[in-house]
C-alpha positions, 0 to 999 in steps of 0.5 A, a space after each residue: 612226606 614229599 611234595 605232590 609233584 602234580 601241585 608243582 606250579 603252586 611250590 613254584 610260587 610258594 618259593 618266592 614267598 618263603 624267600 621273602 621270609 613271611 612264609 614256611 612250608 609246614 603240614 596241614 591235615 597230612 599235606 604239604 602248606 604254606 604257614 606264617 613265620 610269625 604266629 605259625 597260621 595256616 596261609 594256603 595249600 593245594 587240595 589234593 583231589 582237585 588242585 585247587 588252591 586254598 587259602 585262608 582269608 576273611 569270612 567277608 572275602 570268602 564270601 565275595 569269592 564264592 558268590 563271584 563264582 571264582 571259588 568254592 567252600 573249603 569243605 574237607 570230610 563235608 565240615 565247612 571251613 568258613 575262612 578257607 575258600 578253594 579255587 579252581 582257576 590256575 591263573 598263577 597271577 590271581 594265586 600269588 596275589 590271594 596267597 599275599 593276601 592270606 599272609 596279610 590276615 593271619 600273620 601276627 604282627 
């Protein structure tokens, strides 16, 4: 399966996390993601229609995104996924920073 050329300047971030170590690319529900090394979790990916990102993070945090306005339920085939938020903005700074944040929950220790 290759990667959504559309999606580039999330795999242009992707790489410097899965240089680090903490991160592979893997699948989730038929596209490309990033996973945690230690453990296998899902950690973030692009969602196809919008390109937005979406990342896995605490009920709490997910909470606080979406009632800032920054993001939006994570709601695949209309079944919400409470520690998934998706975000609109491409502000590659504010991507890097919530996907290190991703990793920092679901990696095992």
């Amino acid at each position: 399966m290759e990667r959504n050329a559309d999606h580039e300047d999330f795999w242009d971030i992707a790489v410097a996390f899965i240089a680090t170590g903490k991160v592979e690319e893997g699948t989730m529900m038929g596209h490309h993601c990033l996973r945690a090394t230690s453990g296998g979790g899902f950690v973030a990916t692009v969602e196809r229609s919008s390109g937005d990102l979406v990342v896995k993070l605490p009920k709490i945090r997910v909470a606080e995104l979406i009632d800032s306005g920054a993001g939006r339920s994570f709601a695949p085939a209309g079944k919400v996924f409470r520690e998934w938020v998706a975000l609109p903005s491409t502000d590659l700074d504010e991507w890097s920073s919530l996907i290190d944040e991703s990793i920092a929950f679901v990696a095992k220790p």
